[in-house]
N, C-alpha and C positions, 0 to 999 in steps of 0.2 A: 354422391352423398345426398341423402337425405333433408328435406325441410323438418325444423325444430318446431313444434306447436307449442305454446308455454300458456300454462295458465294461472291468472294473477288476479290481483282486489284491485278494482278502478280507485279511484279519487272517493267514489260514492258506497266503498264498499260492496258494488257487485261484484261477481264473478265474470271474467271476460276472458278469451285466450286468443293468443297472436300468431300470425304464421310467420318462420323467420326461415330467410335462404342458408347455408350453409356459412355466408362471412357473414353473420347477422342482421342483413337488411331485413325490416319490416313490411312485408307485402302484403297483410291481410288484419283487419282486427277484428273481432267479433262483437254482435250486440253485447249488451249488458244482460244479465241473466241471474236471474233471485236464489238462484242455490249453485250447489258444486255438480249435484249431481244434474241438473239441469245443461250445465256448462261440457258435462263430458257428454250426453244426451248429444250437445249440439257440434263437438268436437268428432263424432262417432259417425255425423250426417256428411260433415264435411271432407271426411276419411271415404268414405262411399259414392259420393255425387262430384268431385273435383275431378275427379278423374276422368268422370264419362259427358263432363256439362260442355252442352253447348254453348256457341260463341254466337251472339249475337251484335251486331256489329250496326251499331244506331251514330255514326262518325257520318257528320254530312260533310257532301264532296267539296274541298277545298278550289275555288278557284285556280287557276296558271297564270303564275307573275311572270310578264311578258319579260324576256329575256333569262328567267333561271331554266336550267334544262329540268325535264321533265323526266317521274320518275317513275320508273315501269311498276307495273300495277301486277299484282301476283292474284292466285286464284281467289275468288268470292270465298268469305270466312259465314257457314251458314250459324 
């Protein structure tokens, strides 16, 4: 199934839309945005670039606590 996009009036009356998993976790929220059409504008971008966006992976390396077993490391995420 499918992610739900919903688009709504913040606090401040802009326009914003959220991304939600299929049980409703909220995974994504969007800037604030001065119109509607603006908001599907940026819903439209998000539709098109999520799919193909690189991973860039700015996680620095955590130290090894002497004694926890150590956990294998899978391939580099470019």
């Amino acid at each position: 199934m499918a992610a739900v996009i919903e688009l709504f009036h913040d606090r401040d009356d802009a326009y914003r839309f959220r991304l939600k998993t299929p049980d409703g976790t909220v995974i994504a929220v969007s800037k604030p945005f001065p119109d509607k059409a603006a908001a599907v504008a940026g819903i439209r971008a998000v539709r098109e670039c999520a799919g193909t966006g690189l991973i860039t992976d700015l996680c620095l390396p955590r130290p090894h606590t002497a004694g926890a077993p150590r956990r294998p490391v899978g391939p580099a995420i470019n």
